[in-house]
N, C-alpha and C positions, 0 to 999 in steps of 0.2 A: 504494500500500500504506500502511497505518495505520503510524504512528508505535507506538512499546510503550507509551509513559509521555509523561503530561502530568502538571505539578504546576503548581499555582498557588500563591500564599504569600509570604510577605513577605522576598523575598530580601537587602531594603535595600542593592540594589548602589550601591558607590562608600561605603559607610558604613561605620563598627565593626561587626561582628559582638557588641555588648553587650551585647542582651537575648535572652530565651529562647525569643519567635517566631523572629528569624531566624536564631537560632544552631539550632533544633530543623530549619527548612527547610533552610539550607545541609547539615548534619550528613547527612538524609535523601539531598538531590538529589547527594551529593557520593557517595554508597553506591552509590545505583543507577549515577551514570557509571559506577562501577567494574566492575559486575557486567552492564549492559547495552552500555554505549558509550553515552556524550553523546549522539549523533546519536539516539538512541532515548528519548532523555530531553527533552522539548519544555517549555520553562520560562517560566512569566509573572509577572513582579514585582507585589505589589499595591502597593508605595511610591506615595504619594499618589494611590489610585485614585478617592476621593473625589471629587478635582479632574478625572476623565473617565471618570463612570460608562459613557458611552456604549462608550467605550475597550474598559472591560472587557467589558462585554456581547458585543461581538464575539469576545474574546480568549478568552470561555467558550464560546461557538460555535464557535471554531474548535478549543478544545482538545477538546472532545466530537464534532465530525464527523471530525476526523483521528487521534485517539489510539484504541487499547484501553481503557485505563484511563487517569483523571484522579484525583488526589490533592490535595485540597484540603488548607491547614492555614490555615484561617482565625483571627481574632480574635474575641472576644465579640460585638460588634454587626456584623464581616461573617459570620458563621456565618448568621444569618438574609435574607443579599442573596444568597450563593453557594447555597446547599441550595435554595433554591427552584428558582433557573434550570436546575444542574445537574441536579435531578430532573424538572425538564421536560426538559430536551436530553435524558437519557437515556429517556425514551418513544420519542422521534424516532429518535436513533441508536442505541441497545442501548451505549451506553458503560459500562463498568463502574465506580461510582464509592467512591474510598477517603478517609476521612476519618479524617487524623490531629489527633489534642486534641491543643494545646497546654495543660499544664495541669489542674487537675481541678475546673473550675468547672460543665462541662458538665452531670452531673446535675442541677445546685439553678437551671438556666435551663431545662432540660425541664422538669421540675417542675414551673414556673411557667408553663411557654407552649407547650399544647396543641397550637396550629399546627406549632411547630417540631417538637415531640419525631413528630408526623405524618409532618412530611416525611425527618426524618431516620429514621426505622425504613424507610423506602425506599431509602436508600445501603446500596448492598453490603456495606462495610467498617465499622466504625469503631474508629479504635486511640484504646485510653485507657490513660494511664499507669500506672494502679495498678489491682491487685483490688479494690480500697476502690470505684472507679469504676466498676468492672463490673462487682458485683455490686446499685450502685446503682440502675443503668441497666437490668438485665437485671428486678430487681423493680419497673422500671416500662412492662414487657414488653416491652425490647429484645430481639431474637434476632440482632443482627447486630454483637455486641461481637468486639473481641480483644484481648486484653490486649498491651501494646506499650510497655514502659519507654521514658523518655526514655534517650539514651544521648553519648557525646562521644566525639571522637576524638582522646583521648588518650594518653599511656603512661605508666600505673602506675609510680611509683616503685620501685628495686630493693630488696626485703626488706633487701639489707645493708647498707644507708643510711639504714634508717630511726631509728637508735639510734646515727647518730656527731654530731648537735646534742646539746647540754648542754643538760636540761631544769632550772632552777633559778630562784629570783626572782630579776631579776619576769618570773613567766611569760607568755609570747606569743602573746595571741590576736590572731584576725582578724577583721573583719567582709568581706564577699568577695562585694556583691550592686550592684545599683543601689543612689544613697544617696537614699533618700526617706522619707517617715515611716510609709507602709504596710510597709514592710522592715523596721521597728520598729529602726533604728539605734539611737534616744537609751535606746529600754530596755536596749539592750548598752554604753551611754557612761553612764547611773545606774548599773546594775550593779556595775560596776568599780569608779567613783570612790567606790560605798556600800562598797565588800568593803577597796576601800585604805585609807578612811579608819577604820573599822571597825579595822582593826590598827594603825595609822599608819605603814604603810612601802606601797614601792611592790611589793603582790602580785603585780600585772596590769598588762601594757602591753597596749592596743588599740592595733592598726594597720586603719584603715579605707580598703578598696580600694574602686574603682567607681566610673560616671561619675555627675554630680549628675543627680538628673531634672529637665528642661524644667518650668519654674514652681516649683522648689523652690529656687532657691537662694538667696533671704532667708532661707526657713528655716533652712537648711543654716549659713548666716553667723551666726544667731543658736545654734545649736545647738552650732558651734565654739568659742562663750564660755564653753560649760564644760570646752573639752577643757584638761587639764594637760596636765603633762609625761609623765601614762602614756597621753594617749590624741595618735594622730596621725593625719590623712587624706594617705595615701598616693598616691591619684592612681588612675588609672586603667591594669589590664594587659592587654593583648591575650591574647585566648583563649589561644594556645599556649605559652602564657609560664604557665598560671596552675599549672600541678603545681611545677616551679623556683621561684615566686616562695612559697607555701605550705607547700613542704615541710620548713622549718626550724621553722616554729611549734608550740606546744604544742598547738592547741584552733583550734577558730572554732566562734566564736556564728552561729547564725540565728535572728533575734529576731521572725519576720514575723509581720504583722499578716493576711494573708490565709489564711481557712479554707481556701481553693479550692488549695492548691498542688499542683502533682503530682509530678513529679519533678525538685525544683530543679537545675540545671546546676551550682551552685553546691558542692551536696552531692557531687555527685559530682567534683569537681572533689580538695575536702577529703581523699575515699577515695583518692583517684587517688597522693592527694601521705601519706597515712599520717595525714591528720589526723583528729581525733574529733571529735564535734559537737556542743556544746550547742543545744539547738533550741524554739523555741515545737512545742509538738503541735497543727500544722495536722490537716483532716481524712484525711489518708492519710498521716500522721504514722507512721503501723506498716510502712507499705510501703518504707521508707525508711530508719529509724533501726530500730538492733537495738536497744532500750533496754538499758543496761549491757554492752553488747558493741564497741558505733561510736559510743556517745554516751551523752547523759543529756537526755530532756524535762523540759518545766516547762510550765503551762497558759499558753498563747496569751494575750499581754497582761500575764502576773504578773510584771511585776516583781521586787516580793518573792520571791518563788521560783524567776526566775533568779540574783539576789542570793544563794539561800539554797545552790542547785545550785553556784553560784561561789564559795561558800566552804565547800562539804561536799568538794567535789574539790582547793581547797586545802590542806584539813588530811591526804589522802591523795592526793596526785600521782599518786605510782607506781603507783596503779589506774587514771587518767586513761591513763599513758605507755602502759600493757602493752596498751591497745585499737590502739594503731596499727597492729599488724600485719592485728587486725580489719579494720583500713577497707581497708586493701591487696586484703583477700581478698573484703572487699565489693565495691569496683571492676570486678574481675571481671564481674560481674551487670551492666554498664551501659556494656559494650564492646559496640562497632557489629554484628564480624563476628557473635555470640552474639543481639543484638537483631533484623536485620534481615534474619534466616532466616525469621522471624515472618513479613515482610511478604512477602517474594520469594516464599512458597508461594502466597498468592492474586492475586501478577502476572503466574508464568508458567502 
């Protein structure tokens, strides 16, 4: 008898859980044990598959002649290795195939590359983060969208908690991502240091969480020569620590340099814990931040106009504070049980 569920995806066992492929794979594969049983749930890591294609080739054969459905969550350049083969095996075996995005880069690669957006209109499923995505995808005649927020499994902080910190200078923001320069850290470390100096006292303390990226950490060393005494790198927290370690702060910046974001783990992370968000407006920017309700945007890359957003919320706090309870109720929206009703309807 066929297994229920195959997933393939980058489970990076034996690793952190610190970025948002593996944290979106575990989150998925950890649902289904619950509602299937493990033993129904057939799992293949792609950590370092690079290094034995042949590997995987088998590991795709095998999850498409023994499962019902397989679940891919690939990355940018394995999307175009796994969609091929899997939409072969599925001629052969009738397997049902589900394709969750990481992310919301997906439309602007179809776009671009007629083969794939081909093969992919032949998977059964695809879940994309945001309506921004799927209604991208659908005007470039997909019919086999679902819309599928990212989601975490965490627990919202208690409403009556969220107003026993002292909000007062210097008020406490965070940066809470990988530290690389596509995350646009150093425009949330000018920001500050322009808005304190600007007054001459300390408005803003940045506390900067997150592991350094692989290849960045000269940057990152030259980057810390401008931190003063308001800004600090905190180090890295493990996912279930991150509502507890956020939930005292006033604010976190996401300053990202990427159009493609979908549903950052990070934002939600912020709502979970009562935070608000100052934010670059990626492109599914809307799907995310309630403008004036869980945060305030500023155009992707401006500087100046995060600078200007960081000293428009200084001179009125208590509109910045009265949004926490916003994000609390945002949070809601990006809890597991609520999200992955979605998917269970087209696996049972």
């Amino acid at each position: 008898m066929k297994t229920k569920i195959g997933m393939i995806g980058y489970f990076a066992s034996g690793k952190s859980k610190s970025g948002g492929q593996e944290a979106k794979t575990c989150a998925i594969a950890e649902e289904l044990d619950k509602d299937f049983g493990a033993a129904e749930v057939k799992k293949v890591d792609t950590l370092n598959w690079k290094k034995h294609p042949v590997k995987l080739f088998l590991q795709l054969v095998d999850l498409a002649c023994n499962c019902k459905n397989v679940i891919m969550l690939p990355a940018h350049k394995s999307v175009k290795v796994f969609t091929p083969i899997l939409v072969f095996l599925k001629r052969i075996t009738g397997v049902t195939i589900h394709y969750a995005v990481v992310g919301g880069w997906l439309p602007t690669m179809t776009n671009a590359d007629e083969r794939l957006k081909r093969l992919l209109k032949k998977v059964d499923y695809i879940y994309v983060e945001t309506s921004s995505m799927a209604d991208a995808l659908q005007e470039q005649g997909f019919d086999n969208i679902v819309r599928f927020p990212n989601f975490k499994h965490i627990v919202p902080i208690d409403t009556d908690e969220l107003f026993k910190a002292k909000y007062t200078e210097p008020y406490r923001l965070c940066f809470f991502a990988r530290v690389t320069k596509e995350k646009g850290l150093e425009d949330a470390v000018d920001a500050v240091l322009s808005v304190n100096k600007k007054y001459g006292r300390m408005v803003y303390q940045l506390d900067v969480y997150g592991p350094v990226q692989g290849g960045q950490e000269e940057w990152f060393e030259q980057l810390k020569r401008k931190f003063s005494d308001c800004v600090k790198y905190r180090g890295f927290v493990e996912p279930e620590e991150s509502v507890e370690t956020l939930r005292d702060y006033f604010g976190m910046i996401f300053p990202t340099h990427y159009k493609t974001e979908g549903v950052p783990g990070t934002i939600i992370d912020a709502y979970a814990a009562g935070v608000p968000v100052v934010t670059a407006r990626w492109d599914n920017c809307g799907d995310v931040i309630d403008e004036g309700v869980t945060g305030f945007g500023y155009e992707l890359g401006n500087v100046d106009q995060l600078t200007e957003c960081l000293n428009d919320i200084a001179l009125n706090p208590e509109r910045f504070i009265s949004m926490k309870l916003n994000c609390v109720k945002k949070a809601s929206e990006f809890m597991p049980e609520k999200i992955m009703e979605i998917m269970l309807r087209n696996l049972s």
